[in-house]
C-alpha positions as CSV (number, residue, x, y, z in Angstrom):
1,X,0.0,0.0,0.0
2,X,1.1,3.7,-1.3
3,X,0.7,6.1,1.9
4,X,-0.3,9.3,1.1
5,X,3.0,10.7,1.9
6,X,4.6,8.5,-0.9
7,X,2.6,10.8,-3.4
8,X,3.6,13.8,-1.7
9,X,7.1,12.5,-1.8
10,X,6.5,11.9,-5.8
11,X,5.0,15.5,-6.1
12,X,8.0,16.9,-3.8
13,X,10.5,15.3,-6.5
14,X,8.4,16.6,-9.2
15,X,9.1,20.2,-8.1
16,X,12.6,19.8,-8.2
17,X,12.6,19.5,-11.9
18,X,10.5,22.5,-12.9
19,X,11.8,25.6,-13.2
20,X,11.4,28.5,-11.1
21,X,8.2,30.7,-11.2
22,X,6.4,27.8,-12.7
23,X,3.0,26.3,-13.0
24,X,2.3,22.8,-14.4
25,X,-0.7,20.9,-14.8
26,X,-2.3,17.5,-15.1
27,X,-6.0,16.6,-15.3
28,X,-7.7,13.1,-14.8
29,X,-9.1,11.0,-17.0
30,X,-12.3,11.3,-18.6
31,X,-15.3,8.9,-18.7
32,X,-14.7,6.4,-21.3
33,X,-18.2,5.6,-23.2
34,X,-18.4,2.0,-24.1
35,X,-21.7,2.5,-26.4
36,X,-24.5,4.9,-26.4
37,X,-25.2,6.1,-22.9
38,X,-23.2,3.7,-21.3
39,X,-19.8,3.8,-20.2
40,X,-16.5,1.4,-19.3
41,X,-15.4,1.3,-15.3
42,X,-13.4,4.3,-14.7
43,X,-9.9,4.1,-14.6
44,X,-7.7,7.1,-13.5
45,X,-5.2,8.3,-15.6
46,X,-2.0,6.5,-14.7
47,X,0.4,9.5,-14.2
48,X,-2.5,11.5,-11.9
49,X,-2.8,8.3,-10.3
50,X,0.5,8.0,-9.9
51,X,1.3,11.3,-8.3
52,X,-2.4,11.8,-6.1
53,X,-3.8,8.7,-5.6
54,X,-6.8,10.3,-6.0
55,X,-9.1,7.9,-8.0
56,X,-12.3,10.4,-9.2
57,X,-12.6,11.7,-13.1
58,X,-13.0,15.5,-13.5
59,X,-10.3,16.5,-11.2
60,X,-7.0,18.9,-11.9
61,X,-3.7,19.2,-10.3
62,X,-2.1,22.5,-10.0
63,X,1.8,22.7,-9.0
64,X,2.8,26.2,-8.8
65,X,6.5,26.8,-8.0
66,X,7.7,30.1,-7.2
67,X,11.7,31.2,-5.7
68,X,11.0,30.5,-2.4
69,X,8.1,27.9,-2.3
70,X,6.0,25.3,-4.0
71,X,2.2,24.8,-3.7
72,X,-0.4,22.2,-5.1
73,X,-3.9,22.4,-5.5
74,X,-6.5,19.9,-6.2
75,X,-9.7,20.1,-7.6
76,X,-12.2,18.2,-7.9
77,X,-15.9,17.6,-8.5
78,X,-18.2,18.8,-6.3
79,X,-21.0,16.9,-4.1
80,X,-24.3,16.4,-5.8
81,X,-27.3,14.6,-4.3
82,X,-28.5,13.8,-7.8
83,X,-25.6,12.6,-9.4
84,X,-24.3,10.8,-6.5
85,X,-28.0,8.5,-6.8
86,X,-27.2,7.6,-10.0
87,X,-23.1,7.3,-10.3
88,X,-22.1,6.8,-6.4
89,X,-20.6,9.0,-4.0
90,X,-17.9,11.4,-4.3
91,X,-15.5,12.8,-1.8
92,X,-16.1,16.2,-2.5
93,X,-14.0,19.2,-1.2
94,X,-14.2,18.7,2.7
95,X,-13.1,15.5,2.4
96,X,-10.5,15.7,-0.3
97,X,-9.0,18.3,1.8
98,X,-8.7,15.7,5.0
99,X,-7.7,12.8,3.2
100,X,-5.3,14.3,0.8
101,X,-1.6,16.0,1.8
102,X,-2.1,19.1,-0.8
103,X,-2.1,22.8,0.0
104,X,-5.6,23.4,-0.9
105,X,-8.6,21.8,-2.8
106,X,-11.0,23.6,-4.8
107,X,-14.5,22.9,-6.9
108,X,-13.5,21.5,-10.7
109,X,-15.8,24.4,-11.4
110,X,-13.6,26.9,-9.5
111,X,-10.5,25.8,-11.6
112,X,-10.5,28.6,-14.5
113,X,-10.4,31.3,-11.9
114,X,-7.8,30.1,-9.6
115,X,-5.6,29.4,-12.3
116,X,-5.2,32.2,-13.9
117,X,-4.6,34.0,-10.2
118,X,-1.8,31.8,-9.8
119,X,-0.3,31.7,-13.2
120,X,-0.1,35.9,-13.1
121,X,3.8,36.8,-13.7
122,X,4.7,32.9,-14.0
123,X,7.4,32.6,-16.5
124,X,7.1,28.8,-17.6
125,X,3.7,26.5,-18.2
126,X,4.3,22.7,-17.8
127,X,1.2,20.9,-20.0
128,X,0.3,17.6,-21.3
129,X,0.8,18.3,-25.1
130,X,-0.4,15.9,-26.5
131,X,-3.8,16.1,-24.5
132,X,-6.8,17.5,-26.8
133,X,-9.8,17.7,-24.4
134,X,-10.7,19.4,-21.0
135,X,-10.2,22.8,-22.5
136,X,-5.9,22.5,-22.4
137,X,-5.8,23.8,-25.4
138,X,-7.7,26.8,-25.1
139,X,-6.2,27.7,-21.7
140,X,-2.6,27.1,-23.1
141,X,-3.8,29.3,-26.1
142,X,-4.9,31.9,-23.4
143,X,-1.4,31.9,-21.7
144,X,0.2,34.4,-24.0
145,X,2.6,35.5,-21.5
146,X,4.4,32.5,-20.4
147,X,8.1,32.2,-21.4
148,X,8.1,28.8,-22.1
149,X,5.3,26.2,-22.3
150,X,6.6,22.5,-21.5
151,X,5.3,19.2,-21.8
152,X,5.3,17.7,-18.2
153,X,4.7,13.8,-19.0
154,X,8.1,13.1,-20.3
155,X,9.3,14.6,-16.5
156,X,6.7,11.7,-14.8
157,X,7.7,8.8,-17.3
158,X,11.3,9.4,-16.2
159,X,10.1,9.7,-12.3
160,X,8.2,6.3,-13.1
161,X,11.0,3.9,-14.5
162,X,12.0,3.6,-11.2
163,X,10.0,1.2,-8.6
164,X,9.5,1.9,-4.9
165,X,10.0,-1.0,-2.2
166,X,5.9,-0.2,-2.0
167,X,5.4,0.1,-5.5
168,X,7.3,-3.4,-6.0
169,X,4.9,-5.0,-3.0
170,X,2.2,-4.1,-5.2
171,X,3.6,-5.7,-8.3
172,X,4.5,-9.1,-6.4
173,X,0.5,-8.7,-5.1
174,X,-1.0,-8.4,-8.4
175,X,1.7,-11.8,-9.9
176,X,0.6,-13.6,-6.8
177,X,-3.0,-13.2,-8.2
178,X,-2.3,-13.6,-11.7
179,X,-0.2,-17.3,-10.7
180,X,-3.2,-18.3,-9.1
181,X,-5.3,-17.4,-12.7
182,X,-2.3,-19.6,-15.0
183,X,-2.3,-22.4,-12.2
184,X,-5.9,-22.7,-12.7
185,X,-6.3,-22.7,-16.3
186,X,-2.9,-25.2,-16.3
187,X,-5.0,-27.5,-14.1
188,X,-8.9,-27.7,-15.8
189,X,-10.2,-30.2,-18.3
190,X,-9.5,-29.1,-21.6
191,X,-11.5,-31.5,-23.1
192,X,-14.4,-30.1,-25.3
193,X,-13.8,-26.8,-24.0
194,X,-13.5,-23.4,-26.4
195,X,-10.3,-20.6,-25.7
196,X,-13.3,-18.2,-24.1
197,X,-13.7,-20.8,-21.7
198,X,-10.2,-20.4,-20.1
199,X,-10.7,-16.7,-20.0
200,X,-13.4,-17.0,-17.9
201,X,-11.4,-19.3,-15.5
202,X,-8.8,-16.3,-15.7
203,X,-10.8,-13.5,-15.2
204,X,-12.9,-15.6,-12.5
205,X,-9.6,-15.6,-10.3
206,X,-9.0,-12.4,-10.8
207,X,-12.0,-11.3,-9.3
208,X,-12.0,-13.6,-6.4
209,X,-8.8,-12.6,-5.7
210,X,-9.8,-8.5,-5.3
211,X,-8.0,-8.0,-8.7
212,X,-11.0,-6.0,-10.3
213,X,-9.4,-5.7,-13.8
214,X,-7.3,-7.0,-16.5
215,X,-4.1,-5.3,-16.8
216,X,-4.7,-6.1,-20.2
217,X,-7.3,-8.5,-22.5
218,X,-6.1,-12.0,-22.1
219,X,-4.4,-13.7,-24.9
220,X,-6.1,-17.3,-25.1
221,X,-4.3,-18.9,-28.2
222,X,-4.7,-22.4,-29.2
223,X,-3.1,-23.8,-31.7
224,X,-1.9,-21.6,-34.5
225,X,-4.0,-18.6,-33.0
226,X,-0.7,-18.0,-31.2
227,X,1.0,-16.7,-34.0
228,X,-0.8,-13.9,-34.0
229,X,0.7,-12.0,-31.6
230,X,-2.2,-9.8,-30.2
231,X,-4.7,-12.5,-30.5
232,X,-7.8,-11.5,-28.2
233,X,-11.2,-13.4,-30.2
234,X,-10.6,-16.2,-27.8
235,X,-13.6,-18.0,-29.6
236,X,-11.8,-21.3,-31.3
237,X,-11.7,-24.5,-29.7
238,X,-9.5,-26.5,-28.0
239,X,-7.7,-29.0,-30.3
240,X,-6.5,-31.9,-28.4
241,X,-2.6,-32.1,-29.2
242,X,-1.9,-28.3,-29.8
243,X,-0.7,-25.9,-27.1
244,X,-2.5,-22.9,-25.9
245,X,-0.7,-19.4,-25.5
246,X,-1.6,-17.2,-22.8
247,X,-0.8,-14.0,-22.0
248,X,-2.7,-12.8,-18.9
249,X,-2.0,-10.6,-15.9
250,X,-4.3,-8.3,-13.6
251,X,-4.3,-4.9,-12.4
252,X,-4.6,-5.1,-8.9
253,X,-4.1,-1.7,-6.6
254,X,-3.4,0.1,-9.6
255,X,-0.7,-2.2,-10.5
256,X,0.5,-4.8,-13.2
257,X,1.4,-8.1,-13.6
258,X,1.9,-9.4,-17.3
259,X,2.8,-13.3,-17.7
260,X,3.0,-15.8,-20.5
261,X,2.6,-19.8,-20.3
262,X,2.2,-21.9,-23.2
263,X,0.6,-25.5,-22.2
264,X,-0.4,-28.5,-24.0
265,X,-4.5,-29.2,-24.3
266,X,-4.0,-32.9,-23.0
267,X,-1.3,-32.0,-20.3
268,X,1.2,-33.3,-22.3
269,X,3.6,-32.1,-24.9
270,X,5.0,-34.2,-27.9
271,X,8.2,-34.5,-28.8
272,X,8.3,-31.8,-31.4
273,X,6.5,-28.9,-29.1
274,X,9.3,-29.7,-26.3
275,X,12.2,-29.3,-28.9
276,X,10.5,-25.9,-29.6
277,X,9.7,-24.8,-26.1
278,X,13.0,-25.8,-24.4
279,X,14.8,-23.5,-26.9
280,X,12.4,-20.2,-26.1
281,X,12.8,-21.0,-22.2
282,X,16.2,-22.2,-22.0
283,X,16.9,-18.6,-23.8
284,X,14.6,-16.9,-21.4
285,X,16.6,-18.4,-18.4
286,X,20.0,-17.5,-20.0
287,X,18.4,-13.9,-20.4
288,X,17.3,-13.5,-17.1
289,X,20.6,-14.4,-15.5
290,X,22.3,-11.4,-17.3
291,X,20.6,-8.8,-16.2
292,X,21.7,-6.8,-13.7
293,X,22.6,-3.0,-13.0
294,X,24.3,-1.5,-15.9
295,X,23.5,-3.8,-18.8
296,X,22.0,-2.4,-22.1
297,X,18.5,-3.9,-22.6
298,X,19.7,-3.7,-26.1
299,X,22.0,-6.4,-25.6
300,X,19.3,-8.5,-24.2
301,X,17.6,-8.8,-27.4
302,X,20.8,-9.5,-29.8
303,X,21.3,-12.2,-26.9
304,X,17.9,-13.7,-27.5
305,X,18.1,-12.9,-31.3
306,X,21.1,-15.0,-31.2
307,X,20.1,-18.3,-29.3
308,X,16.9,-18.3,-30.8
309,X,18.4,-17.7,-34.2
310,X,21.0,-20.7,-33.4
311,X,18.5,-23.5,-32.0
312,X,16.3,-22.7,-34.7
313,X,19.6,-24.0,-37.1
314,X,20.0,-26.4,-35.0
315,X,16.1,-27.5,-35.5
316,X,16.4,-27.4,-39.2
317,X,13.4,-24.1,-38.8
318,X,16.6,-22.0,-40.3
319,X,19.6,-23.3,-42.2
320,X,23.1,-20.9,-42.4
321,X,25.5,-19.1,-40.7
322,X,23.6,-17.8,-37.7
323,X,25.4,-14.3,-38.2
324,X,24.3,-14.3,-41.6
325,X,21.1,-14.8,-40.8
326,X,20.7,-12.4,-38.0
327,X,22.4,-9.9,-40.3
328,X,20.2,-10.5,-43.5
329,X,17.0,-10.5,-40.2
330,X,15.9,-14.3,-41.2
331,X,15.2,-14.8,-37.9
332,X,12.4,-11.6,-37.5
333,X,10.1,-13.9,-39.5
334,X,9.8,-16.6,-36.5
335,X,10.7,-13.9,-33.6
336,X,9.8,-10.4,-34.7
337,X,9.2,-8.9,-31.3
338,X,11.3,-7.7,-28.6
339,X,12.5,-9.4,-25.3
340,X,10.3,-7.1,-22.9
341,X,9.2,-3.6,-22.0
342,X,8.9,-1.5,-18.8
343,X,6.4,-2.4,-16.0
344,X,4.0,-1.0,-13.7
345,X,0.9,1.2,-13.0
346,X,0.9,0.2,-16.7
347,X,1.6,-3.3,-17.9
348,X,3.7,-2.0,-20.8
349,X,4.8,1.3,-18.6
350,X,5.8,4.5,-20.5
351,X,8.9,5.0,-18.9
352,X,11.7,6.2,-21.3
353,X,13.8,3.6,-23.1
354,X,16.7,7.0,-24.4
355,X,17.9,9.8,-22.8
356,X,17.4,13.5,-23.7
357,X,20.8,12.3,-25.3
358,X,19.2,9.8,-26.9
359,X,21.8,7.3,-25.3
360,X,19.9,4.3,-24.0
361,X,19.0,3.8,-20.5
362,X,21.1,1.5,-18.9
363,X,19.4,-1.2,-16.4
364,X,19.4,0.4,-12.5
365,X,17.7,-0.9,-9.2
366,X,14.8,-1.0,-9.2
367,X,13.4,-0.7,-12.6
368,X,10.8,-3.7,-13.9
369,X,10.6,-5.6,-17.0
370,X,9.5,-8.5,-18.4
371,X,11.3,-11.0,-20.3
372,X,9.1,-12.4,-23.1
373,X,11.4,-14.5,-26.1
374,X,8.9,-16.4,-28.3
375,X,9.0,-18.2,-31.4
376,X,5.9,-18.6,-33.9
377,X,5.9,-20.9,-36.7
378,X,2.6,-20.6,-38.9
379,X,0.9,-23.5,-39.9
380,X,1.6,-22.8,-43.9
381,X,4.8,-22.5,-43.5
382,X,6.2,-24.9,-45.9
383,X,9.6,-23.5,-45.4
384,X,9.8,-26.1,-41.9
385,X,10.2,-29.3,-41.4
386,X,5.6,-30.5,-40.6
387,X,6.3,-31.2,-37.2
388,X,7.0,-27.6,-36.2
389,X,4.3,-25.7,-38.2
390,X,1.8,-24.4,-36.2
391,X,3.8,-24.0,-33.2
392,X,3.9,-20.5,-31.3
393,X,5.1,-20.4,-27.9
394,X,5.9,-17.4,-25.7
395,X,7.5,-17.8,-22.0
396,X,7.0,-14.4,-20.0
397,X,8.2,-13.0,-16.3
398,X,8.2,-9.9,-14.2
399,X,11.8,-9.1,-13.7
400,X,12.8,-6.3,-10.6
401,X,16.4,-5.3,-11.2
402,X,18.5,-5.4,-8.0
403,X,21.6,-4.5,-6.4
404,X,23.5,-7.3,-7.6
405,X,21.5,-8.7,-10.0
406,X,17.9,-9.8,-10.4
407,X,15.0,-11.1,-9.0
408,X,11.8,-13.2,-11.2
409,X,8.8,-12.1,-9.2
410,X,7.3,-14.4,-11.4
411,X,9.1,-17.4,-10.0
412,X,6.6,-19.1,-8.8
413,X,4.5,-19.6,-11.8
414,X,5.6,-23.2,-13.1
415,X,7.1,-23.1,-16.8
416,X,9.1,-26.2,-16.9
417,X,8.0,-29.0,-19.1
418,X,7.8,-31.1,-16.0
419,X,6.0,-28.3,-13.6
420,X,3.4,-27.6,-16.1
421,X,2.6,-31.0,-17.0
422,X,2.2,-32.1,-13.3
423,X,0.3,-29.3,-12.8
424,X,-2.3,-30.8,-15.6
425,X,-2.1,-34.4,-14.2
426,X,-4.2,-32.7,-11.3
427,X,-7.6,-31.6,-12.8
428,X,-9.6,-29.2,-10.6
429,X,-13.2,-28.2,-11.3
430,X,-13.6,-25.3,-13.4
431,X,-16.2,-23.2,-13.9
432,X,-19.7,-24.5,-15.5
């Protein structure tokens, strides 16, 4: 759990990296409609979120940094009986300003006229740019007498890369729920069962488990559904004798997980799928023991690019000179993504990859990432030997970056031919 003076700490930090006689702003996120007069649950905006905690829509922050001190200012919507029958309670002013460590909290409504008070004689204007609702534009257009007008997400991206020993309790909560979800779906009959079936068992743990969202739409790919990367129908059966891809995590406090498995419909894999799948996870293993502080995630992928691209000659997928084939990207047609992204309020976190320098970002304490190598051989492709085609298989973990080295969160989650198989020799009831 995130103690309100963690945000506080997050907005103090902010401060420091805005210039002097300053104001910078940030709104919520707006309703999302899902169809007509109906609407998606409401999600916050991850960077709001991430420096207020504060979980209502039509709500503002205000920094405003002068020489000698720094002030912010929340507003938010105002109590109505009315609205608050239909769409729930809000927290209103009086108690925004008890439960929340900011200098003062004002009425949404109030926000036009107590900004431009504050913003009189400020020299710099930090914005979302590329935000094209909730009037930004016209109040930026407004500000004709600001020296310089700023985007401010690029400041909380960088802010975000690294994880907090609170922010990295939430992560291990969320995999902790999301292991339950893949043990489950390892361990139910398969047998005359559709894809959509499994993500019902998924989502079903999620929700028993006070995980009240996807971090994502699960990925529930059977057979050569897998290689299609972002695969999300979920409508096709389940062949006995083909493997099932999926890509599933939940959002739970605000926070990711993101994990791959690739199991067998009958519990057991045939010789050719486990000459496949011990090539992507004895890469993924050889991956996750390089990283530490320091290292390039760059040279993470040419790592995986190159033992992928090497058992795959040895598998008679490719034939060549492995360098050749790397070089002349022969290998992008069976592995085209790449090893793994940030991780965190978002599953594929926004955090910067470059510099202002543009010189990549070196690995530090306490960044996360996932470490995802796949490899996805489409049924047609004539190109490999029958055995293989058809096979897509993608092994995925939640990587924290430590002192020394590393640590899988996702440890726990069986991967190993023998794991996962006697996991499925113990069927538990599944849904009906």
């Amino acid at each position: 759990m995130i103690l309100e003076s963690g945000y506080k700490k997050r907005r103090d930090r902010l401060f420091k990296k805005l210039a002097k006689s300053s104001v910078a702003l940030l709104f919520s996120a707006e309703a999302s409609t899902r169809s007509h007069d109906t609407h998606h649950p409401y999600r916050q905006d991850s960077n709001f979120y991430y420096l207020s905690g504060f979980k209502e829509d039509n709500a503002i922050l205000l920094f405003v940094k002068s020489s000698t001190k720094c002030k912010t200012i929340l507003f938010v919507q105002k109590k109505e009986k009315t609205l608050e029958l239909w769409n729930g309670k809000r927290l209103g002013v009086k108690e925004a300003k008890k439960l929340f460590l900011v200098d003062e909290v004002f009425a949404s409504k109030d926000f036009k006229k107590v900004f431009d008070e504050y913003a009189q004689k400020k020299k710099n204007l930090y914005f979302e740019l590329n935000r094209k609702k909730l009037g930004i534009k016209k109040i930026v257009k407004s500000a004709k007498d600001f020296k310089t007008k700023q985007d401010i997400i690029p400041l909380i991206q960088k802010m975000r890369l690294y994880k907090s020993a609170a922010e990295i309790e939430l992560i291990r909560e969320s995999i902790a729920i999301t292991a339950k979800a893949h043990h489950r779906v390892m361990s139910v009959e398969k047998t005359g069962k559709y894809e959509y079936h499994l993500q019902a068992e998924i989502e079903h743990e999620f929700k028993m488990n006070a995980a009240y969202s996807d971090a994502y739409t699960s990925i529930v790919a059977c057979g050569n559904n897998a290689n299609t990367l972002h695969y999300i129908e979920n409508s096709k059966p389940l062949i006995d004798g083909e493997l099932i891809l999926i890509d599933a995590g939940c959002e739970h406090n605000y926070y990711a997980s993101d994990i791959t498995r690739t199991i067998p419909v009958n519990g057991r894999f045939s010789d050719a799928q486990k000459e496949v799948y011990t090539l992507v996870l004895e890469t993924q293993l050889q991956i996750i023991r390089m990283i530490k502080p320091f290292v390039k995630r760059s040279h993470l992928q040419e790592s995986a690019e190159r033992l992928l691209t090497k058992g795959m000659v040895d598998l008679g997928i490719l034939s060549g000179d492995v360098k050749e084939l790397i070089k002349k990207k022969k290998h992008k047609k069976y592995y085209p993504h790449g090893i793994g992204h940030w991780m965190g309020i978002d599953v594929h976190d926004p955090a910067p990859y470059r510099d202002t320098k543009n010189q990549e970002i070196l690995l530090q304490k306490g960044m996360v990432l996932t470490i995802e190598p796949g490899l996805y051989i489409d049924a047609n492709d004539k190109n490999v030997p029958e055995k293989y085609r058809g096979i897509g298989i993608r092994i995925e973990d939640n990587i924290l970056v430590t002192k020394d080295g590393c640590e899988n969160l996702s440890y726990a989650i069986a991967k190993s031919i023998k794991e996962v198989e006697a996991i499925s020799s113990h069927r538990c009831s599944s849904i009906q």
